[in-house]
C-alpha positions in Angstrom: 0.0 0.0 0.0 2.8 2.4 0.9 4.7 1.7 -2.4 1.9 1.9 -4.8 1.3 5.5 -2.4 5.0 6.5 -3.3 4.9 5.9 -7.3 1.6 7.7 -7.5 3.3 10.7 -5.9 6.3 10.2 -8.5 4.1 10.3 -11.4 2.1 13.5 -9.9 5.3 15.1 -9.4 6.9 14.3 -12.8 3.7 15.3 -14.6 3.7 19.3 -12.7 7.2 19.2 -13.5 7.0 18.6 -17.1 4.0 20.6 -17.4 5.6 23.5 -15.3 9.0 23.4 -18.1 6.5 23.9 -21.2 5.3 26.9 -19.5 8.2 28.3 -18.9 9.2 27.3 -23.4 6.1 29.4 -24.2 5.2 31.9 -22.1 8.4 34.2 -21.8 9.0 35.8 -18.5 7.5 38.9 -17.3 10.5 41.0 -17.8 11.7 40.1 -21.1 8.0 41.0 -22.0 8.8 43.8 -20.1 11.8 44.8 -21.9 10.7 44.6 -25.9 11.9 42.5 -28.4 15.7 41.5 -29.4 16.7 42.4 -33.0 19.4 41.0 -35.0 21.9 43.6 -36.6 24.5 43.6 -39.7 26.0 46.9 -40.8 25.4 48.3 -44.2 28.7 47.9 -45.7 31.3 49.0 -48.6 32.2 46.9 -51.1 32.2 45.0 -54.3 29.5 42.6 -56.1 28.8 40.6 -59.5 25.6 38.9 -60.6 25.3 36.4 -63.2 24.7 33.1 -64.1 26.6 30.0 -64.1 26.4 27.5 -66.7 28.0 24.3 -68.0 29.2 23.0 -71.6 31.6 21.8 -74.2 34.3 23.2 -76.1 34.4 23.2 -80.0 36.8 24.8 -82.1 34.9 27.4 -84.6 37.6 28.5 -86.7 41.0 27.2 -88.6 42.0 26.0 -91.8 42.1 22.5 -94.1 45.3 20.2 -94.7 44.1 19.8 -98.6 46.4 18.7 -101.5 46.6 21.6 -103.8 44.7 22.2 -107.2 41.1 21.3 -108.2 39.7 18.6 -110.3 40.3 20.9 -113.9 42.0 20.0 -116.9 45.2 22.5 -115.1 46.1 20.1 -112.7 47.4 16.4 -112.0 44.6 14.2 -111.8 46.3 12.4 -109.0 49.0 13.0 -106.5 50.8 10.3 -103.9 52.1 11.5 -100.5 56.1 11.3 -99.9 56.0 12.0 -96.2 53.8 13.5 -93.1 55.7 15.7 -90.7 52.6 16.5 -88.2 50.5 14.1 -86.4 47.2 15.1 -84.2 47.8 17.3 -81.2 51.0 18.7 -82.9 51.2 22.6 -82.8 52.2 24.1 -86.2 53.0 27.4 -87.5 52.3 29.1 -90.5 53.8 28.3 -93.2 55.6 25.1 -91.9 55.5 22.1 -94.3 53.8 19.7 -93.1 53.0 17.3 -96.0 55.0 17.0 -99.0 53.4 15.0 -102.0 54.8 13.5 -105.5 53.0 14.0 -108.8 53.3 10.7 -111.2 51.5 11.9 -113.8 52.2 15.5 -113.9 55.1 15.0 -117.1 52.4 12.9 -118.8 49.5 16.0 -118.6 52.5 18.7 -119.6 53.2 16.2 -123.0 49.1 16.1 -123.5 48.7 19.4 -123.2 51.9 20.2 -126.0 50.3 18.4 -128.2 46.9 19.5 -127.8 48.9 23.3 -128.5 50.7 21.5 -131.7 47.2 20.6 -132.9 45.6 24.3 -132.3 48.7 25.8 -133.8 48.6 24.1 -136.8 44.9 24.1 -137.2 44.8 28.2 -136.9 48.3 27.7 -139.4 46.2 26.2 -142.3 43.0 28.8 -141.3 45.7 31.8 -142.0 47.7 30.1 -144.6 50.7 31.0 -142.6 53.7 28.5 -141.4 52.6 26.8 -137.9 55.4 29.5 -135.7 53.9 32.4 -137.2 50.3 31.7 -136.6 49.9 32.9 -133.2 51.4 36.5 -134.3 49.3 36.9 -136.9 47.1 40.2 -137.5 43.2 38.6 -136.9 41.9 41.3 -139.2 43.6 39.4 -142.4 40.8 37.0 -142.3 40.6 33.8 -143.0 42.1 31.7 -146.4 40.3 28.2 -147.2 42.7 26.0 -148.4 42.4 22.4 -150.8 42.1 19.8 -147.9 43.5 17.3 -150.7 45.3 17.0 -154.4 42.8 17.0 -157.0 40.2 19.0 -159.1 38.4 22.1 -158.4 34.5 21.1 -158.8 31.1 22.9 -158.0 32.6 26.5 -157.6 30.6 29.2 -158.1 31.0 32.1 -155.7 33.2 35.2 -156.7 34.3 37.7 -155.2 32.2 40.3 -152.3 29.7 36.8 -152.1 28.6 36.8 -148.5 28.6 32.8 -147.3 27.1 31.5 -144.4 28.9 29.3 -142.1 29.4 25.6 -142.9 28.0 26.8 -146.8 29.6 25.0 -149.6 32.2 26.5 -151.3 33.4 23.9 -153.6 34.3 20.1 -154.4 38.4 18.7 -154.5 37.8 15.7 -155.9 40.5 13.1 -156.9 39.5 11.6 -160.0 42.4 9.0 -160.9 40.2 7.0 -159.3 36.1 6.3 -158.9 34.2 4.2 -156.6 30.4 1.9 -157.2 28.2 -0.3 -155.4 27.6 -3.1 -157.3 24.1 -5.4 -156.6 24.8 -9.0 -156.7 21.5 -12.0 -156.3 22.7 -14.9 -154.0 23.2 -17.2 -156.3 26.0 -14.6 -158.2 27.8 -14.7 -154.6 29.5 -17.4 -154.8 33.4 -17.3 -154.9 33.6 -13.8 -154.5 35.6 -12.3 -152.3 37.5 -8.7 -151.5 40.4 -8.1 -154.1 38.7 -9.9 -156.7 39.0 -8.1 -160.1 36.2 -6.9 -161.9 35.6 -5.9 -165.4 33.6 -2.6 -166.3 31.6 -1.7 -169.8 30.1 1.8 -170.2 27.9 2.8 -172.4 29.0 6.4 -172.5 32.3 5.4 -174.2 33.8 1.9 -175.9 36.1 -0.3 -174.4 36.3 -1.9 -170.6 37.9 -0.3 -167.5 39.0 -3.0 -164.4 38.3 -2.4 -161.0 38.6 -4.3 -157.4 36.0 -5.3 -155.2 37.2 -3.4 -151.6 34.1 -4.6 -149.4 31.6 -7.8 -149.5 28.6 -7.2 -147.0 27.3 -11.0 -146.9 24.0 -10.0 -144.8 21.8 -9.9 -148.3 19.2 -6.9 -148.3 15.7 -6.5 -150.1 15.4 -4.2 -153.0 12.6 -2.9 -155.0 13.2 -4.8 -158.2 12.4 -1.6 -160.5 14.9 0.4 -158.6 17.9 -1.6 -159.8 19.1 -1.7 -163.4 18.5 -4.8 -164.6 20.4 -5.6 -167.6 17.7 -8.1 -169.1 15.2 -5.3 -168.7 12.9 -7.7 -166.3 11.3 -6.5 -162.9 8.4 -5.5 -162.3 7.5 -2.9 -159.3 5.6 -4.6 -157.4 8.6 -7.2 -157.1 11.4 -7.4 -154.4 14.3 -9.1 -154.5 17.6 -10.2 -152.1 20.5 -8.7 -153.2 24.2 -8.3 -151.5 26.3 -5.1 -152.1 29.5 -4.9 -152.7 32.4 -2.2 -153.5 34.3 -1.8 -156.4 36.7 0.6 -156.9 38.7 1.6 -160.1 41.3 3.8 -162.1 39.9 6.3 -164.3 40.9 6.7 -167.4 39.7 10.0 -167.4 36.1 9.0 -169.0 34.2 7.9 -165.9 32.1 10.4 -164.7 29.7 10.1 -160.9 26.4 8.6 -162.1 27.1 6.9 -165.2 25.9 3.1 -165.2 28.7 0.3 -165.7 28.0 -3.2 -166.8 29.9 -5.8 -164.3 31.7 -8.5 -165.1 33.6 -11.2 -162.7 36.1 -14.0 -163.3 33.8 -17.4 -164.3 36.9 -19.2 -163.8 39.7 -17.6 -161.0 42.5 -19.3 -162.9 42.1 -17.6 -165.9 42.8 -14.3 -166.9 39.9 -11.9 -166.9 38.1 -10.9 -170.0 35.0 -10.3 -172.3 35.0 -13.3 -172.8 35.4 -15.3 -170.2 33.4 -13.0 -167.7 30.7 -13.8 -166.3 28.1 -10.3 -166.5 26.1 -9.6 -163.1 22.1 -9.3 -164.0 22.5 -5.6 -162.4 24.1 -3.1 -163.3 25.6 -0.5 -160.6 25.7 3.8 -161.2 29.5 5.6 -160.1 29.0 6.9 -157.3 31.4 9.6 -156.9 35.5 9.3 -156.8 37.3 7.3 -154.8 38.4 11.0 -152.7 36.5 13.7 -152.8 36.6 16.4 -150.3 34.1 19.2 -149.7 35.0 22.8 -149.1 33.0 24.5 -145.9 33.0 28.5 -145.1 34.1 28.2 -141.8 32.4 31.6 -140.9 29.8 34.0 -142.2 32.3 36.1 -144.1 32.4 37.9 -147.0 35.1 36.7 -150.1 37.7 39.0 -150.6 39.4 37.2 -153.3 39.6 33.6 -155.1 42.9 31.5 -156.0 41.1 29.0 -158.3 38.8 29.0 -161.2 36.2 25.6 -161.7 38.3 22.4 -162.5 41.1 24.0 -162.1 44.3 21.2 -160.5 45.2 21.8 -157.0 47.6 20.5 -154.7 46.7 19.5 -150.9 46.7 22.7 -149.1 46.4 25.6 -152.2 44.7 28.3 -151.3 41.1 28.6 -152.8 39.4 31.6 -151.5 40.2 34.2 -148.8 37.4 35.4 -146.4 36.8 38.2 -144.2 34.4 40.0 -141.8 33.2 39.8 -138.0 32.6 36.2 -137.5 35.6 34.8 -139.6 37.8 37.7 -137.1 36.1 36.1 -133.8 36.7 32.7 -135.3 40.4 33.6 -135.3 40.5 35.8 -132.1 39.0 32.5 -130.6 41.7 30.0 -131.2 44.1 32.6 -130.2 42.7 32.3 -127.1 42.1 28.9 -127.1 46.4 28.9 -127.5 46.6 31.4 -125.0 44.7 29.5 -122.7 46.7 26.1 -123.5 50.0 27.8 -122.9 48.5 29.3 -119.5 47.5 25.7 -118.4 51.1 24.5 -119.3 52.8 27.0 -117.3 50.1 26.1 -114.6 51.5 22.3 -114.8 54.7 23.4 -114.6 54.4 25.5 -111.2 52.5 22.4 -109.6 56.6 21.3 -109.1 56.9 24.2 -107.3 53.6 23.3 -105.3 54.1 19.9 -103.8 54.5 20.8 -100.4 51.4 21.2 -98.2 52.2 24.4 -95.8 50.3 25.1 -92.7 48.1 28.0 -93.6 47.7 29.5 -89.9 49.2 28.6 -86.4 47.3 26.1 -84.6 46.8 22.4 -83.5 46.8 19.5 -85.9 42.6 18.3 -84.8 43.1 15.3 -87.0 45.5 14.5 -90.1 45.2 11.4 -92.7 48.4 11.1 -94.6 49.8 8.1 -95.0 52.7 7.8 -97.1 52.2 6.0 -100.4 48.4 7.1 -100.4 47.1 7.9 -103.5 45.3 11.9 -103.1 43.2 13.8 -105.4 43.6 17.5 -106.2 41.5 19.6 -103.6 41.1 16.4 -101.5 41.1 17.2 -97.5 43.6 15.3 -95.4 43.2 16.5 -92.3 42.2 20.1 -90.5 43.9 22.6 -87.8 42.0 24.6 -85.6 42.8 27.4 -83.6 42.6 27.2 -80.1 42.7 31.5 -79.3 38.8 31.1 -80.9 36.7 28.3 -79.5 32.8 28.0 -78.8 30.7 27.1 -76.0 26.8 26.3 -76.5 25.2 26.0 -73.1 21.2 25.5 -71.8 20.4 28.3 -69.5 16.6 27.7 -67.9 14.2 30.5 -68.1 14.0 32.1 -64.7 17.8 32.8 -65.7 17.7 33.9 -68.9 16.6 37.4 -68.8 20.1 38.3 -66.9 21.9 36.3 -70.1 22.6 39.9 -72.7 24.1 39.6 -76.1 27.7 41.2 -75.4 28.0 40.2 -71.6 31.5 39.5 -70.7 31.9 35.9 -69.5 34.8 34.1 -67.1 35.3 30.6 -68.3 37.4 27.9 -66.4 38.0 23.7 -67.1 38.8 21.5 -65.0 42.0 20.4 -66.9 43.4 23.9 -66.2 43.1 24.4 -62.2 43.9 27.9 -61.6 43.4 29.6 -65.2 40.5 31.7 -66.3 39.6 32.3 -69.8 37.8 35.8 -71.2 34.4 35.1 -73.6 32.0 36.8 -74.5 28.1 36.1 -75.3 27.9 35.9 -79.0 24.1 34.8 -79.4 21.0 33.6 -77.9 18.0 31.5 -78.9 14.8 33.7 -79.1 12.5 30.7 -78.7 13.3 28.2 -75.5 12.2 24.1 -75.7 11.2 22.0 -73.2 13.2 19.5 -71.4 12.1 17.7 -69.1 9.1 20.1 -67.6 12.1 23.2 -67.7 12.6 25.6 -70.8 16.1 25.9 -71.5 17.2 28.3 -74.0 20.4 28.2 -76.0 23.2 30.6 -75.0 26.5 30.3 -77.8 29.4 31.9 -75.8 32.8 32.7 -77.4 35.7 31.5 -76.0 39.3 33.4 -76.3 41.7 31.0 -75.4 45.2 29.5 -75.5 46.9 26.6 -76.5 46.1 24.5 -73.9 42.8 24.3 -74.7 41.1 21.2 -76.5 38.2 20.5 -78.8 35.6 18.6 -76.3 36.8 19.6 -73.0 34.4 20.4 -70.4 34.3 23.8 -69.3 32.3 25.9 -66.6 31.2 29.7 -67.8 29.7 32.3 -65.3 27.9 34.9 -67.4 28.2 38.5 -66.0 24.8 40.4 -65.8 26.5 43.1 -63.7 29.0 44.7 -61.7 30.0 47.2 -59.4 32.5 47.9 -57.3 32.9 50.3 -53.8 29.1 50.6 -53.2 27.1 50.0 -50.4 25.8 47.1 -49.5 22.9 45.6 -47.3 22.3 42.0 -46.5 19.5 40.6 -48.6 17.4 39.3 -45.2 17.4 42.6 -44.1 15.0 44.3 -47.6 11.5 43.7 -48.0 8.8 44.8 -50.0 6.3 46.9 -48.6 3.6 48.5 -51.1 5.6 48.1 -54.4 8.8 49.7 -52.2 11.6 48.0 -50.8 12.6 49.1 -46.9 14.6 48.0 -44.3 14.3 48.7 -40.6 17.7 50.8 -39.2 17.9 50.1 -35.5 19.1 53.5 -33.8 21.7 53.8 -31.4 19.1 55.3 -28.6 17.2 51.4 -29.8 14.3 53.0 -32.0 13.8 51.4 -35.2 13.4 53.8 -38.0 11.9 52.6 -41.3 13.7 53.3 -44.1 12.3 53.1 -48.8 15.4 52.3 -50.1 16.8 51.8 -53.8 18.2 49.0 -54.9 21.0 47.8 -57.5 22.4 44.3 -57.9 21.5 41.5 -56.1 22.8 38.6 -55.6 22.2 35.4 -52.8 23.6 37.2 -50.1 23.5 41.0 -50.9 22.0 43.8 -52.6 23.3 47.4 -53.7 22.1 50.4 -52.2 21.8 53.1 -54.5 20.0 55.4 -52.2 18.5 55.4 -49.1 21.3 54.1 -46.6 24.8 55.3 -45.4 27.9 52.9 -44.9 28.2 51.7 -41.1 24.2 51.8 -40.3 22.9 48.6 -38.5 19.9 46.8 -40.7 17.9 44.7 -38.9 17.5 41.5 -40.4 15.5 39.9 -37.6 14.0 40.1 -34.0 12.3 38.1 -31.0 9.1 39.5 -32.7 9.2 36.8 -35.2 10.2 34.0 -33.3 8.0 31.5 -31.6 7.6 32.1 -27.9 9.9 29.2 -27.6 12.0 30.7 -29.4 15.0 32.7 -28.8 18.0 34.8 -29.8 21.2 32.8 -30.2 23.6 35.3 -31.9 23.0 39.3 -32.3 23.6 39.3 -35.7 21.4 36.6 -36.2 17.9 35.1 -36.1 18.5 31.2 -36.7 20.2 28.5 -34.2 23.8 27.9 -34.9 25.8 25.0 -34.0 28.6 25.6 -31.7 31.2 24.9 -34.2 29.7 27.0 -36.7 30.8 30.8 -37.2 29.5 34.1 -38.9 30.0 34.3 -42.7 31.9 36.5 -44.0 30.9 39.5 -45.8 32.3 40.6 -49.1 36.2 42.7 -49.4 35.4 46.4 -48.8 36.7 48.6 -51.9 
C-alpha cells in the first residue's frame, strides 16, 4: 500500500514538472515581455558585387584552316597525286607556313606532254586557217581573215562564188575531188555470190564510151538486203514494181581513165573461172548493173564563218595540190573565229605554265598557327587535287553552347562578358563573350532551356571537347554599399529596411536598390555605410524561441561561425 502510495506521488510530481518546463518554453518571462523585443543587426557595408549566371558545356573549335592537297579537279592540274611523307600528327602545334606534308606528282610529265600536243594541234589548225607556217600563226594580224585551203590534191568542182559573195557558215564552197580514181556499189543476187571475195577483179563496160575499164572489189557485205526490183538496173530489162528481191552489195573501186564520170551506169563482169585471166569473154556479167557513185576521194569545201570573199585563187576544174589556197574570207565572225583559237592557245599555254608551277607546289604548308585536330596522310596514299587530309584549328577562338533555364535567362545579354574555367586547367581563367541567344526556348524535361552560344578566347592549352564551366556576368559594381538581402523587403511596391538606432528606435527606411545577388543587394539610395539593418527580432520567433547570436535570427551550431561578408573597396 505504501509503495503503490509513493509511485503515485512520483508520477504527480513528474507530470507538474514537465508541465511547469512547457510553461516556462512558451510563455516568456515577465521582464523580457517587459523589456521589448531582441533584433538582429548587420551593418550596411562597402564593397564590391557581381551577378550572373553559371552555366556548363563543351568546347568546340569554330575557326581554322584545311590540310588539302593543292589544285582542283580541272584539266590545269594532275589528276592524282601520292604522298612522300607526313611531318605533323594530331595534337601537334604548327605554325604558318611550316611544311607539313610533302606530296609526289606521277603523272604530272604525262598531262604537260598532252597538253603540247593538244597546243601543236591548235597551232597548226589556226596555221592552215591563215595560210601562214605553224610558228607564225599565233602572231598573226586577226583582221587578215581567214584563207580556205584544198584539204586534198585533186580537181576544183562545183565552184561558183566570186568575189564580195557573203557565205554563211558551214556553206559549200566547192568540191576537191581526186578523180584518178572512182568508186560503185555493185548489186549481186545470191546465187552470183559465190566465190567472191575482196580483191577480186572486176571488169567494167560503159555505155558512155567503148572499151572496158578494171576495178577491185574493196568490201563484200554477206547479210543480203531487199530491193525494190524496178529500182535496180536490170540488164535483161525484167522487174516489175511490185517485185522485191535479195541482193548483196558490194564495193568496187577503179582507175579512171579519165572517162568515168559520178552517175554513169557500168555493166559488171567477174572471173567465171579464178584461174584464168579476166576478160570479155570469159566473164561472167552480173544481172544488175551499178551507177559511179562519186571518186574514190572527194573532199568538200565549208566556209568556216559567215564572211564575205575578198578574193579567189582558183577557177572551176582548175588542178590543186593538198593545201592551195582557194578563196580568202573576211568580216566579224571569220575575225572572232580567229580571235577564238588565239585564245584557245593562250589558254593552252596558261595551263602548261600552270603544270609546270605544280613542281613548285608539292608541299602542303600550314596556312595558320594552330593544332593538328586530326590528319590522314599516309605515305604512299594515293590523293586527289582539292582532297582534304586533315584540319587545324585554332585554339585562341573556341565555342561554347550552353542551356540556361528560363528564370535565368533574362540576366543572359548579347555582349555580356563571360569568365570561363576547365577543369583540366586548375587555376586559369579564360575571357568570352556572349555571342548569341535563342529567341524561342524548348522543353526538357518540364524546364525551358534556351540556348546561349558563348565565345571563348583561349590559349593553346585548350582542347576541342573539354568540359568547361562559364559564369555569365549580368552586372558589376565595385565600392558601393551594400545591405544583407534578409534585411530588404517589400512593402507597397517599395523596398525598406528597418535601421535600429543607437538610442534602440527602429526607424523605417524606402530604399533603392541595385544588384542582387544570394547574399547581398546594392544600395543606391537610401542608406549610409556603417548603419545597423535589422535582419530579424524576438518579434518573429515562436515564444519558444530565442536569440542565439546578435547578428542573427537562426540557431547555430557551436562549431559554426558568422559568414563572412564581401572585401570592402
Amino acid at each position: 500500500m505504501i509503495q503503490r502510495l509513493i509511485a503515485i506521488i512520483v508520477i504527480v510530481v513528474i507530470v507538474l514538472g514537465g508541465g511547469y518546463y512547457a510553461y516556462k518554453q512558451l510563455v516568456p518571462p515577465p521582464a523580457e515581455e517587459a523589456a521589448g523585443p531582441v533584433y538582429a543587426t548587420k551593418p550596411v557595408i562597402r564593397g564590391d558585387i557581381s551577378v550572373g549566371v553559371e552555366v556548363l558545356g563543351q568546347l568546340n573549335p569554330t575557326s581554322g584552316g584545311g590540310i588539302q592537297v593543292p589544285g582542283f579537279m580541272s584539266p590545269g592540274t594532275p589528276t592524282s597525286y601520292t604522298i612522300s611523307e607526313s611531318f605533323i600528327k594530331e595534337g601537334d602545334m604548327v605554325k604558318k607556313g611550316q611544311v607539313m606534308i610533302t606530296l609526289e606528282a606521277p603523272d604530272l610529265a604525262p598531262q604537260i606532254e598532252m597538253q603540247q600536243a593538244e597546243l601543236m594541234a591548235e597551232l597548226q589548225s589556226l596555221a592552215e586557217l591563215l595560210n601562214v607556217p605553224v610558228e607564225q600563226a599565233e602572231y598573226v594580224d586577226p583582221t587578215r581573215g581567214i584563207t580556205l585551203q584544198s584539204p586534198i590534191d585533186g580537181r576544183v568542182t562545183g565552184l561558183s562564188v566570186k568575189e564580195g559573195d557573203t557565205l554563211q557558215q558551214g556553206q559549200i564552197v566547192a568540191r576537191i575531188v581526186n578523180d584518178a580514181s572512182f568508186r560503185l556499189t555493185a548489186k549481186l543476187l545470191p546465187g552470183e555470190m559465190e566465190n567472191v571475195e575482196v580483191g577480186d577483179e572486176a571488169l567494167l563496160t560503159f555505155s558512155e564510151f567503148s572499151g572496158t575499164v578494171r576495178a577491185k572489189i574493196i568490201d563484200v557485205n554477206p547479210n543480203a538486203v531487199t530491193e525494190r526490183a524496178s529500182d535496180l538496173h536490170d540488164t535483161a530489162g525484167g522487174g516489175s514494181g511490185n517485185q522485191y528481191v535479195f541482193v548483196h552489195w558490194v564495193t568496187l573501186e577503179g582507175e579512171n581513165p579519165g572517162l568515168v564520170q559520178p552517175g554513169m551506169l557500168a555493166r559488171i563482169g567477174l572471173a567465171a573461172d579464178k584461174d584464168k585471166e579476166l576478160d570479155e569473154y570469159n566473164a561472167r556479167w552480173l544481172r544488175y548493173m551499178a551507177g559511179v557513185e562519186g571518186y574514190a576521194e572527194e573532199e568538200r569545201v565549208l566556209s568556216k564563218a559567215e564572211a564575205i570573199i575578198t578574193r579567189l585563187y582558183v577557177r572551176d576544174m582548175q588542178l590543186v595540190k593538198r593545201g592551195d589556197p582557194l578563196v580568202s574570207l573576211a568580216g566579224e565572225d571569220a575575225l572572232n573565229l580567229i580571235q577564238s583559237k588565239l585564245a584557245k592557245i593562250r589558254q593552252i599555254r596558261q595551263t602548261i605554265q600552270q603544270l609546270y608551277s605544280q613542281y613548285d607546289l608539292l608541299d602542303i604548308i600550314a596556312p595558320m598557327d594552330g593544332i593538328v585536330a586530326y590528319v590522314d596522310a599516309m605515305p604512299g596514299r594515293m590523293v586527289q587535287p582539292g582532297e582534304w587530309l586533315g584540319h587545324i584549328y585554332i585554339a585562341e577562338d573556341m565555342r561554347l553552347t550552353a542551356q540556361v533555364d528560363d528564370v535565368d535567362i533574362l540576366l543572359v545579354q548579347q555582349g555580356a562578358p563571360v569568365d570561363i574555367t576547365v577543369d583540366a586547367l586548375p587555376g586559369k581563367t579564360f575571357p568570352g563573350e556572349v555571342l548569341r541567344i535563342t529567341s524561342m526556348g524548348w522543353d526538357r524535361d518540364g524546364a525551358t532551356q534556351f540556348y546561349v552560344e558563348i565565345k571563348v578566347s583561349g590559349s593553346d592549352d585548350l582542347r576541342p571537347g573539354m568540359q568547361a564551366k562559364a559564369f555569365v556576368k549580368a552586372g558589376s559594381a565595385e565600392d558601393v554599399l551594400l545591405v544583407p538581402v534578409e534585411a530588404v523587403f517589400d512593402e507597397d511596391g517599395q523596398s525598406k529596411v528597418e535601421v535600429l538606432e543607437e538610442d534602440g528606435t527602429v526607424r523605417l527606411v524606402p530604399v533603392t536598390l541595385g544588384l542582387m545577388d544570394s547574399m547581398y543587394a546594392e544600395v543606391k539610395e537610401g542608406l549610409k555605410e556603417g548603419e545597423m539593418v535589422i535582419t530579424g527580432s524576438t518579434a518573429d520567433l515562436l515564444p519558444s524561441q530565442s536569440i542565439q547570436s546578435k547578428d542573427s535570427i537562426l540557431p547555430q551550431r557551436p562549431d559554426e561561425g558568422e559568414e563572412s561578408p564581401p572585401a570592402e573597396g
